[in-house]
VOBA-1610 file (N, C-alpha, C; in pm, whole numbers, padded with zeros to 5 digits, always signed):
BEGIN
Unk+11117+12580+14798Unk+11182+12654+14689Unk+11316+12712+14735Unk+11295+12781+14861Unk+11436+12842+14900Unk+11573+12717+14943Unk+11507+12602+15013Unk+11588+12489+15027Unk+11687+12440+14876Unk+11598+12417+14753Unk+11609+12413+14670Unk+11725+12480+14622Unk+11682+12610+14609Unk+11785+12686+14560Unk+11921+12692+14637Unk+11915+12707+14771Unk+12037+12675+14824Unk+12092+12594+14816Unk+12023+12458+14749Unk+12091+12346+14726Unk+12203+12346+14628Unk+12116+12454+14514Unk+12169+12439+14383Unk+12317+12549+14374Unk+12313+12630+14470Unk+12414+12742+14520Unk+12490+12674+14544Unk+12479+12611+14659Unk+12599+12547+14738Unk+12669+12444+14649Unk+12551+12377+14553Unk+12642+12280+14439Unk+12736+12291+14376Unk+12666+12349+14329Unk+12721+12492+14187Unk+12916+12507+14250Unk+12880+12566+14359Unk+12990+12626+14428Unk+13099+12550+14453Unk+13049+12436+14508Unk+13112+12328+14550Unk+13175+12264+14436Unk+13090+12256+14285Unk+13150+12164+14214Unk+13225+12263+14142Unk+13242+12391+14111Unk+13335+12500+14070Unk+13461+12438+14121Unk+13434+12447+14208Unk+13580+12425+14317Unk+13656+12293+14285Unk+13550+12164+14261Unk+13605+12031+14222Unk+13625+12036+14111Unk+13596+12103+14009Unk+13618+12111+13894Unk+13768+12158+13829Unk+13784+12257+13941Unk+13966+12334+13919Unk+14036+12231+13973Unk+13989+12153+14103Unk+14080+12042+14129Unk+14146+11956+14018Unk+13982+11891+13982Unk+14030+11757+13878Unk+14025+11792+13735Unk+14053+11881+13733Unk+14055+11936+13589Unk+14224+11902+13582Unk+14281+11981+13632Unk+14438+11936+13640Unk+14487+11769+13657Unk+14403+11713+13747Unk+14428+11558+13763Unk+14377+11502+13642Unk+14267+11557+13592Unk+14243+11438+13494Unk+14370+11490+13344Unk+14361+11607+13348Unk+14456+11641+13251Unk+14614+11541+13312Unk+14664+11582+13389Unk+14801+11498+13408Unk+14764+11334+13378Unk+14668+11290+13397Unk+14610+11114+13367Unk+14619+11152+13212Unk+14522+11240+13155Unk+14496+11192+13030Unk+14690+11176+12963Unk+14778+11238+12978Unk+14838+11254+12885Unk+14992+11193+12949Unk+15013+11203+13101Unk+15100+11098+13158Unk+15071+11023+13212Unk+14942+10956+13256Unk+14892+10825+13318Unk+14944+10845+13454Unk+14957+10931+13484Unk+14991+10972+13640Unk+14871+10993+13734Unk+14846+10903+13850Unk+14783+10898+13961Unk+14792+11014+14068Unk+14795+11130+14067Unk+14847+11225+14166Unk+14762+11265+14338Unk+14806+11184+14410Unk+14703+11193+14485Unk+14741+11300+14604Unk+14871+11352+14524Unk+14891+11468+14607Unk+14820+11607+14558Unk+14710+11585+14523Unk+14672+11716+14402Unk+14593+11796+14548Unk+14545+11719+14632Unk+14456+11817+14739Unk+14574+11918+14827Unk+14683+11834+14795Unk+14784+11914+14881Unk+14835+12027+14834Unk+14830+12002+14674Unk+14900+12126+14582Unk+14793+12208+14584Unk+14634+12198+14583Unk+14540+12287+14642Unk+14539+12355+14721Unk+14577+12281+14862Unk+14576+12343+14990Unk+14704+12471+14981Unk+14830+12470+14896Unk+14922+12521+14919Unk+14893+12664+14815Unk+14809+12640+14726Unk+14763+12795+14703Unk+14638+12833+14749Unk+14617+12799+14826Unk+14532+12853+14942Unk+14576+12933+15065Unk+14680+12885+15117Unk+14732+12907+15167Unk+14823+12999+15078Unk+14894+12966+15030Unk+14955+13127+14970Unk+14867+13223+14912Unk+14758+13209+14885Unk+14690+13318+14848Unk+14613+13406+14999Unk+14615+13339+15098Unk+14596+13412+15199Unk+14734+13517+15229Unk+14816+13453+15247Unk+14917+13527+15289Unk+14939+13679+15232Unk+14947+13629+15062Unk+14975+13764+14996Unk+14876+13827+14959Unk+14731+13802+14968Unk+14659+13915+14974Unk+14628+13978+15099Unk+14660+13920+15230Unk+14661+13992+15307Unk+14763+14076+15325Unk+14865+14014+15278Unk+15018+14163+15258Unk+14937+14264+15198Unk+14922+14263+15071Unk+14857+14318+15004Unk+14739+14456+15048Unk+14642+14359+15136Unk+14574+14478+15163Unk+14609+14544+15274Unk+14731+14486+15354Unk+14799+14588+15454Unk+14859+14719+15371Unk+14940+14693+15263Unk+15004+14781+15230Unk+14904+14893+15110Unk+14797+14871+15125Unk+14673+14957+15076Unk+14625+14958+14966Unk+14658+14772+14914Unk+14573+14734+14806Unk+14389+14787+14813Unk+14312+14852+14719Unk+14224+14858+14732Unk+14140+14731+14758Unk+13992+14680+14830Unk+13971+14549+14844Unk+13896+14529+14722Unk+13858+14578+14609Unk+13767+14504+14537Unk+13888+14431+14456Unk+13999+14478+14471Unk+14082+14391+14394Unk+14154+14266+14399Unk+14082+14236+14543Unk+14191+14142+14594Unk+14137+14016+14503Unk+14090+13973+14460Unk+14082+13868+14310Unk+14156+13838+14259Unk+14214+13982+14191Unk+14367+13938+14134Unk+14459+13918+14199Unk+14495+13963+14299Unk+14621+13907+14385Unk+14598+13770+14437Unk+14422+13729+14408Unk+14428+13543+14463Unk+14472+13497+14306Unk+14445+13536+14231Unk+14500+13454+14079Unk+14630+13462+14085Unk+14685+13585+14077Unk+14828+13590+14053Unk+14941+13503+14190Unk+14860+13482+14258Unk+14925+13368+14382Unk+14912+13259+14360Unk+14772+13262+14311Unk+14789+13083+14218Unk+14844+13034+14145Unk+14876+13145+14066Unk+14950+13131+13940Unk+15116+13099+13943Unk+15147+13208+14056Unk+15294+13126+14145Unk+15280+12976+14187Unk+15203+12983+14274Unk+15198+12882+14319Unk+15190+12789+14218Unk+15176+12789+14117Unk+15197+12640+14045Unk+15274+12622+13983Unk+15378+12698+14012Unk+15528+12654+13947Unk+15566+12553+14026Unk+15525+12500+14130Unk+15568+12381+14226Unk+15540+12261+14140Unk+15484+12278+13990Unk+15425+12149+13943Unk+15591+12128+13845Unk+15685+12238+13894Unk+15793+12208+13718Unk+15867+12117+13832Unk+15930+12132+13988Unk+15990+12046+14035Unk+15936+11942+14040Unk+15843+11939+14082Unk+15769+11754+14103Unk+15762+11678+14017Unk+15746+11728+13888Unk+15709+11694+13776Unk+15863+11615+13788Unk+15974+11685+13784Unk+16134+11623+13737Unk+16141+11468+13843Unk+16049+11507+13977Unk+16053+11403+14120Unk+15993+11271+14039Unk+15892+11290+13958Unk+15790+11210+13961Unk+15870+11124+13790Unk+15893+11246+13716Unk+15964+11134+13622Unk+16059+10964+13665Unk+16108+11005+13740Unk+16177+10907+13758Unk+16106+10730+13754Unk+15959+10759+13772Unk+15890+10645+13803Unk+15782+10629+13689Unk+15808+10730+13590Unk+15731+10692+13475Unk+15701+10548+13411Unk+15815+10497+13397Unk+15822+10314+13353Unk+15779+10225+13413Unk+15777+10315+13529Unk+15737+10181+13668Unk+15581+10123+13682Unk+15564+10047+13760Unk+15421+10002+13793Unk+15375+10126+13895Unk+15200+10108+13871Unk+15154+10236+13909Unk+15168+10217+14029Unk+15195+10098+14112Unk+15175+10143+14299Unk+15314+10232+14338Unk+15405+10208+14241Unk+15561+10337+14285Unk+15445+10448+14250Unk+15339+10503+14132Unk+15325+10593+14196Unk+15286+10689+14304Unk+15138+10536+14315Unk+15046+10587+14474Unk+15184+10615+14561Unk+15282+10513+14570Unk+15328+10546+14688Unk+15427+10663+14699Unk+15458+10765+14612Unk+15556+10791+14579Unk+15437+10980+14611Unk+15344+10962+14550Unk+15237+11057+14579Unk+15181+11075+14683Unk+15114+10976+14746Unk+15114+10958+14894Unk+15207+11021+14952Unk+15342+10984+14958Unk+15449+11039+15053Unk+15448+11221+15036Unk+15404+11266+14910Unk+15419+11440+14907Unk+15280+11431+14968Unk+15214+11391+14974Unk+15088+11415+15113Unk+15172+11461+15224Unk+15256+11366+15284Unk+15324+11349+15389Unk+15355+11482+15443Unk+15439+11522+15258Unk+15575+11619+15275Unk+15479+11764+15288Unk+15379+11767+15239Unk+15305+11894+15176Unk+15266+11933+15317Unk+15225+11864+15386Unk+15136+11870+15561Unk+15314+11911+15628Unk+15353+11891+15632Unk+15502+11890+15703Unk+15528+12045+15671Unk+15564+12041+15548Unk+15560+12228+15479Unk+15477+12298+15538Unk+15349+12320+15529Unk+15262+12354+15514Unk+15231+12410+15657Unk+15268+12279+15745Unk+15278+12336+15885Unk+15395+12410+15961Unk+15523+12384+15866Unk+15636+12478+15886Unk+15596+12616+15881Unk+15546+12653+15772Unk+15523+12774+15674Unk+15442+12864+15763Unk+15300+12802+15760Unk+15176+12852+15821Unk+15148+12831+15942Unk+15197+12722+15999Unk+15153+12648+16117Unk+15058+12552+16148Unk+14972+12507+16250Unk+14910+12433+16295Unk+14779+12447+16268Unk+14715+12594+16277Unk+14608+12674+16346Unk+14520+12742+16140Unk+14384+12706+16123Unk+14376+12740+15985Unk+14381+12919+15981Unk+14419+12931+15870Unk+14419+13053+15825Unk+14318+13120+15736Unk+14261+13224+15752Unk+14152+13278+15690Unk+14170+13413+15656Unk+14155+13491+15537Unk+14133+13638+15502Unk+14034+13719+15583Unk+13995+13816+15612Unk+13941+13848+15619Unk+13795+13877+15565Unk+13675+13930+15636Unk+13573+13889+15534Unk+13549+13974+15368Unk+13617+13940+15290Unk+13632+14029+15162Unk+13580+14003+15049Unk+13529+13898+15108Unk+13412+13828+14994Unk+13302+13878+14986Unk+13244+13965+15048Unk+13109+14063+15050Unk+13154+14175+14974Unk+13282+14237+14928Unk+13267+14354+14936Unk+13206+14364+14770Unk+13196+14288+14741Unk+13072+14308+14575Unk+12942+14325+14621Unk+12900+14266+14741Unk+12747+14236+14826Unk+12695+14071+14730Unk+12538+14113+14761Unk+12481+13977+14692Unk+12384+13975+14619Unk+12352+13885+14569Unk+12254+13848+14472Unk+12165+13777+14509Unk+11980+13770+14465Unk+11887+13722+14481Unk+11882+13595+14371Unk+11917+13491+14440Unk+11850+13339+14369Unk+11769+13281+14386Unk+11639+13283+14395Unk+11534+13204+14392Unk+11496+13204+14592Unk+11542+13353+14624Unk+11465+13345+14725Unk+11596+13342+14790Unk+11727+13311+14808Unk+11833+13354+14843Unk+11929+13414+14827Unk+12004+13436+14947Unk+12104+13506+14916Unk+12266+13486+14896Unk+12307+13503+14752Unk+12412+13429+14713Unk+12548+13569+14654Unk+12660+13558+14787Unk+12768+13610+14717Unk+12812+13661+14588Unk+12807+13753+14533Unk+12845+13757+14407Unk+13010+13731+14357Unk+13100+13731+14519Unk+13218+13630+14492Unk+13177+13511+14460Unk+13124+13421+14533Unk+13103+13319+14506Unk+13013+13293+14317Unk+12960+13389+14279Unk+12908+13362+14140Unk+13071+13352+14051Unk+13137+13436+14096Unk+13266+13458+14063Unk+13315+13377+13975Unk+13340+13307+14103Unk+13402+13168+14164Unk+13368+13071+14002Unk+13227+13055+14017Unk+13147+12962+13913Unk+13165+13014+13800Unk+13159+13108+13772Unk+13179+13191+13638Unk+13361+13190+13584Unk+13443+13144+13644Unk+13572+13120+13655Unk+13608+13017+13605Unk+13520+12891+13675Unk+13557+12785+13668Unk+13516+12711+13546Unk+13351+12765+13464Unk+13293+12768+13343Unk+13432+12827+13224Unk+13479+12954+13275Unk+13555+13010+13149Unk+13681+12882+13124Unk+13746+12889+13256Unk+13873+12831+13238Unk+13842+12681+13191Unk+13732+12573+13211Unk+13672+12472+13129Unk+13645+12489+12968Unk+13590+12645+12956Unk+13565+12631+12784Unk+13692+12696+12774Unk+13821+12727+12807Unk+13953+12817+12737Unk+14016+12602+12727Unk+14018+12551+12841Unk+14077+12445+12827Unk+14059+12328+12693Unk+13847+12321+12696Unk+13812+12265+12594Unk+13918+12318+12464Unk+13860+12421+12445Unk+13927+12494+12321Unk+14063+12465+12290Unk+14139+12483+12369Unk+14285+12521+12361Unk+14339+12345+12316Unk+14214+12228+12367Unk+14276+12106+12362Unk+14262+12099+12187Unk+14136+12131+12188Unk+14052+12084+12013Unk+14140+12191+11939Unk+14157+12284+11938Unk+14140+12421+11844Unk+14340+12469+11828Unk+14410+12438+11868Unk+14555+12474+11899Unk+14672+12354+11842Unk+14787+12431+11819Unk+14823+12303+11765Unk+14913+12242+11881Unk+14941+12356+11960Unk+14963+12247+12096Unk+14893+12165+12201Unk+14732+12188+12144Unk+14648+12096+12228Unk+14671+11959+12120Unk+14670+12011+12031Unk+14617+11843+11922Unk+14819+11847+11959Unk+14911+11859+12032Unk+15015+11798+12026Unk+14986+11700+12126Unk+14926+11792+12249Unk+14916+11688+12413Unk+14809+11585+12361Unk+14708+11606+12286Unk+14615+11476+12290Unk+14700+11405+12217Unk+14782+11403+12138Unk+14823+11303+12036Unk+14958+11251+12125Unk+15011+11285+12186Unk+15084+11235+12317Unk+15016+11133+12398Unk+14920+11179+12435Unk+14816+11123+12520Unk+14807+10961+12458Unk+14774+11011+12335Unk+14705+10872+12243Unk+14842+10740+12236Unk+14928+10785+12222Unk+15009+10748+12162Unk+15161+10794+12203Unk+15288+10795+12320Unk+15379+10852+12370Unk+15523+10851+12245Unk+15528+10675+12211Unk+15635+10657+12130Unk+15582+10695+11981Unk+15453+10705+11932Unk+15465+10805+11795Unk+15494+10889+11791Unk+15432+11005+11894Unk+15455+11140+11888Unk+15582+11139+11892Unk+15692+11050+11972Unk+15828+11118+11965Unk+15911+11086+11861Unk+15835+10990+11802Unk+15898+10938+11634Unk+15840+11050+11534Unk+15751+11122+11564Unk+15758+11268+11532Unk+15795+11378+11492Unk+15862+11360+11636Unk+15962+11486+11644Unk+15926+11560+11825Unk+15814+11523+11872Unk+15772+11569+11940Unk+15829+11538+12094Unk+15889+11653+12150Unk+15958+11606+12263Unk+15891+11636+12401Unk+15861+11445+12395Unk+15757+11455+12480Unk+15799+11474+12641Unk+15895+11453+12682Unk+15928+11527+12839Unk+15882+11667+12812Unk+15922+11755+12720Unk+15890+11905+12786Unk+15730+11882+12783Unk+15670+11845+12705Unk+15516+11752+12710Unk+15482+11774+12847Unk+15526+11651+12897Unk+15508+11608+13023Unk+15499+11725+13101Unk+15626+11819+13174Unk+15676+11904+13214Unk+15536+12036+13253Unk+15503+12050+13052Unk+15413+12129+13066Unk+15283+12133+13134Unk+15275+11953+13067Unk+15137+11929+13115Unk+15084+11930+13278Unk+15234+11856+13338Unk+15183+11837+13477Unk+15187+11993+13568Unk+15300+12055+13511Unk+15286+12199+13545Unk+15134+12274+13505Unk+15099+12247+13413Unk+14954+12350+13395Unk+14866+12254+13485Unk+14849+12136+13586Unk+14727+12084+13618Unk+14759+12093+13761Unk+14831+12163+13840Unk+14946+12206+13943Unk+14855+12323+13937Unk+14875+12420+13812Unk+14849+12544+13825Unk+14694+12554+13849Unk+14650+12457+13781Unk+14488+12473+13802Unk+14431+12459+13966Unk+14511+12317+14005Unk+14459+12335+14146Unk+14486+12445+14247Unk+14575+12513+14246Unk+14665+12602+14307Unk+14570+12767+14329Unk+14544+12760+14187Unk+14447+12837+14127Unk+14276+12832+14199Unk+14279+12731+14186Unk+14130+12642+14236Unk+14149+12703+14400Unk+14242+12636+14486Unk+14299+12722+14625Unk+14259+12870+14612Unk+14322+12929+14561Unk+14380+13034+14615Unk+14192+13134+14604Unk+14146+13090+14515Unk+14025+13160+14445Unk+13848+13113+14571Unk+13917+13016+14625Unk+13794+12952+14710Unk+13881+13042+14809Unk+13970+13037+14863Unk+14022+13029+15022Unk+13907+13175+15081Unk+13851+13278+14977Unk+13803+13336+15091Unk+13700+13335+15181Unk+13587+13231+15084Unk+13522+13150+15116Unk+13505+13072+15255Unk+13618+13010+15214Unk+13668+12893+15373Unk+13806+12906+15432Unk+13826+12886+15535Unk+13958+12876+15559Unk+14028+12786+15550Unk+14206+12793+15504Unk+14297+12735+15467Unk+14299+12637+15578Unk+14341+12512+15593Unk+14353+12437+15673Unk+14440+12308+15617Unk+14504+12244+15717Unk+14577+12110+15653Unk+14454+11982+15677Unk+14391+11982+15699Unk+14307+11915+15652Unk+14224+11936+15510Unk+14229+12021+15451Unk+14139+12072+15320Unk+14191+11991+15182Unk+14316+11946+15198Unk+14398+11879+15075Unk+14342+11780+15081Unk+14321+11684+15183Unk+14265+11536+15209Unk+14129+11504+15187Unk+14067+11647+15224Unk+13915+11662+15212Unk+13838+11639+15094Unk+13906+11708+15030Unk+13894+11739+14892Unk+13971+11665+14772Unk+14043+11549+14844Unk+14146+11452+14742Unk+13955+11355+14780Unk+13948+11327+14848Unk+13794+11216+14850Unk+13661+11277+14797Unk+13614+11351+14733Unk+13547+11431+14659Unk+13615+11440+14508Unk+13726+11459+14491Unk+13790+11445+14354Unk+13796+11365+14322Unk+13874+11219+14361Unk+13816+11092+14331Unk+13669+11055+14323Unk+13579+11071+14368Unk+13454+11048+14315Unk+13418+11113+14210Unk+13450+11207+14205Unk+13450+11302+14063Unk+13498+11248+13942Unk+13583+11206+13975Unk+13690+11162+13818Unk+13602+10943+13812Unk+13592+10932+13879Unk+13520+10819+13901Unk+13367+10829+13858Unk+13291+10935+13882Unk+13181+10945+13780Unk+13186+10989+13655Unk+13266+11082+13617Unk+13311+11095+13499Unk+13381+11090+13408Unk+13460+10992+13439Unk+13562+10942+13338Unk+13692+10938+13370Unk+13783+10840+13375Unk+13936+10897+13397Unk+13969+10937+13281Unk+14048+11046+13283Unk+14120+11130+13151Unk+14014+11193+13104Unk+13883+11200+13121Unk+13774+11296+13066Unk+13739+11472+13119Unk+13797+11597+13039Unk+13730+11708+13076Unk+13615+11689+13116Unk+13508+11692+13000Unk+13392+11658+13012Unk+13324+11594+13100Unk+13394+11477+13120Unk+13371+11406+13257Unk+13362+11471+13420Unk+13484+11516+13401Unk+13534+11613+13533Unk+13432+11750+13522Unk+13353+11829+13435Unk+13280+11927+13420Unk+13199+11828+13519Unk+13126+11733+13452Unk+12993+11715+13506Unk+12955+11609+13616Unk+13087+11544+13628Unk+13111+11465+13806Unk+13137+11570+13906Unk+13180+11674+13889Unk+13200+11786+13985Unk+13089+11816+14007Unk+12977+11887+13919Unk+12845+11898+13988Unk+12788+11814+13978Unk+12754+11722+13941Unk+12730+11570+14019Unk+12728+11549+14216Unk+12863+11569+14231Unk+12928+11555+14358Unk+12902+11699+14421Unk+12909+11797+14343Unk+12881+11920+14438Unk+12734+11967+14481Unk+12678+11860+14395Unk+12503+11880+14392Unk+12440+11777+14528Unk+12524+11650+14520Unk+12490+11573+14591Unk+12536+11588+14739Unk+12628+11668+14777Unk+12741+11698+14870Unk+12644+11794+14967Unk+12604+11892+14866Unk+12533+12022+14893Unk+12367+11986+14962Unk+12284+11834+14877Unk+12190+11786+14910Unk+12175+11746+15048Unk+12286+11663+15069Unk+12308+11595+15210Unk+12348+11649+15296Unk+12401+11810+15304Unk+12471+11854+15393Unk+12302+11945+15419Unk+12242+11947+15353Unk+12081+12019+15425Unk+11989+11962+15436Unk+12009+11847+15407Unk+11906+11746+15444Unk+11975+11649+15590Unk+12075+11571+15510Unk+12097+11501+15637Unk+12264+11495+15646Unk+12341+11535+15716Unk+12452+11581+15711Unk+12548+11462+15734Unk+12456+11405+15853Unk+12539+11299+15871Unk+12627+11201+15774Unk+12534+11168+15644Unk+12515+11078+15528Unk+12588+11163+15377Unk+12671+11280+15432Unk+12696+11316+15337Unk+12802+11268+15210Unk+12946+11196+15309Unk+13010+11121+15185Unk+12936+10972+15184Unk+12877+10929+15242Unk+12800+10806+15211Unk+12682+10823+15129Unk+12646+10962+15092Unk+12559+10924+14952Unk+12652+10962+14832Unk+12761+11028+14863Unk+12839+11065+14747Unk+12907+10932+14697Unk+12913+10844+14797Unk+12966+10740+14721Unk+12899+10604+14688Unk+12773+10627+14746Unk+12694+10540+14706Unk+12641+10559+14583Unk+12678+10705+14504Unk+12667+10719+14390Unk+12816+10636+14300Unk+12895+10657+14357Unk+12987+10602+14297Unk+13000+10486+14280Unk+12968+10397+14380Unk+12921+10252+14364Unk+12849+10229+14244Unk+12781+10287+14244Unk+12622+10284+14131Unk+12723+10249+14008Unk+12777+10417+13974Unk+12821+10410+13879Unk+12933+10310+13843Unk+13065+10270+13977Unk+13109+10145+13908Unk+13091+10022+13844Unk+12936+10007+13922Unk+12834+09854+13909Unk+12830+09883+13750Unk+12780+09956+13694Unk+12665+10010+13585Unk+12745+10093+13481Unk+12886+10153+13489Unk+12897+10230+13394Unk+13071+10255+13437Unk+13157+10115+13464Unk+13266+10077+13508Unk+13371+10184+13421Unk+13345+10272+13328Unk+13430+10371+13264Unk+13417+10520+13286Unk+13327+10497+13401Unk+13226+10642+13412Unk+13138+10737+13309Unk+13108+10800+13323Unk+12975+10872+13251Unk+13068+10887+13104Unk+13233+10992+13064Unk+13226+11003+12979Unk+13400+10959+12961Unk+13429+10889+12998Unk+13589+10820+13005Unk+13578+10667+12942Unk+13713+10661+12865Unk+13735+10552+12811Unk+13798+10408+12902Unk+13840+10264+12809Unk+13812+10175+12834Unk+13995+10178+12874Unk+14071+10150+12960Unk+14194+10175+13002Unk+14293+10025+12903
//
């Protein structure tokens, strides 16, 4: 029972986290057909900035139960890095998609290069400030009530996103973009600032996604890469361009991730993707994504 439940903790947790990732990736696919495989990097970089400035922060005598908001409001900087790239990446809109792998790939390159300018070599970690709520009893363990946080975060900002797509008239602008680029602009609808917005808000999500885990784990230049092979399986079980999809391939992958890492550790991305296999054999659009 207690195995169990830690399973379902650590899932939970895990797929929170993949969920802020590819929530932004699948959003930039659904509506610019953009491949971004620099999204673990734009992760890693509000992670890293959210260490930094909440530790300013609580030097200069931020109280600690607050430091939450100073990881949002760092994320939230931090994803203004999505309005330059966004202008980088136009340029290859027309093109065939391998200018974009390769063109994304290379801000891998650039992001690790930064990243180690900035921060350095060596990972960076907050202090332990994730207790200071204490914890909660789950089924016989003991689970962070940051970390419920965390999950409870990643649930809201999924149903504000649902909503805002169905229910707004600037969501029914981006899906109808999505559907369709040269109607909407026979429209009226000017779809670069579109673009602009869109890839900027899925920037902000990962950034966000960073900055809100980092106290959890520590920042590291390996964590962008880590977590770009976990997001792809994600968006691969559930759909390319699918929310919905990305809700429930994240715990999918965070369930299965979490299984293997307490059972048998060794085998852990080799059952995650032996799920993925499955699903390419058997369900080549994923669980809830369309036919390309």
């Amino acid at each position: 029972m207690a195995t169990a439940a830690s399973i379902l903790i650590a899932g939970l947790f895990h797929g929170a986290a993949l969920f802020l990732l590819t929530s932004g990736l699948q959003l930039s696919f659904g509506v610019q057909r953009i491949v971004n495989l620099a999204c673990g990097s734009i992760y890693a970089l509000g992670a890293y900035l959210g260490v930094s400035v909440t530790t300013w922060a609580l030097a200069q005598g931020l109280p600690v139960p607050l430091f939450p908001l100073v990881l949002l409001a760092s994320g939230l900087v931090a994803g203004l890095i999505g309005l330059p790239l966004e202008r980088v990446l136009s340029t290859i809109y027309r093109r065939p998609e391998s200018f974009q792998l390769l063109l994304t790939f290379s801000l891998i390159l650039i992001f690790q290069d930064v990243l180690r300018f900035f921060w350095g070599a060596y990972p960076r970690q907050l202090p332990n400030v994730s207790m200071v709520y204490g914890s909660i009893n789950v089924g016989g363990v003991q689970m962070p009530m940051y970390n419920l946080f965390v999950i409870l975060a990643a649930v809201v900002i999924g149903v504000g996103l649902t909503w805002f797509l169905s229910h707004t008239t600037s969501g029914k602008v981006l899906r109808a973009t999505a559907e369709n680029r040269e109607t909407s602009a026979a429209m009226g609808v000017n779809v670069r600032l579109v673009y602009l917005l869109v890839f900027t808000l899925g920037t902000t999500l990962s950034t966000v996604g960073g900055a809100l885990v980092v106290p959890t784990a520590a920042a590291s230049l390996q964590m962008g890469v880590e977590l770009v092979v976990d997001a792809f399986a994600v968006i691969v079980i559930g759909g390319i361009g699918s929310m919905k999809g990305a809700a429930v391939g994240a715990v999918i992958v965070g369930l299965i991730r979490a299984a293997a890492l307490f059972i048998y550790p060794e085998v852990d991305i080799l059952a995650t993707y032996a799920v993925v296999l499955i699903v390419l054999i058997w369900w080549p659009t994923g669980l809830f994504g369309k036919a390309l």
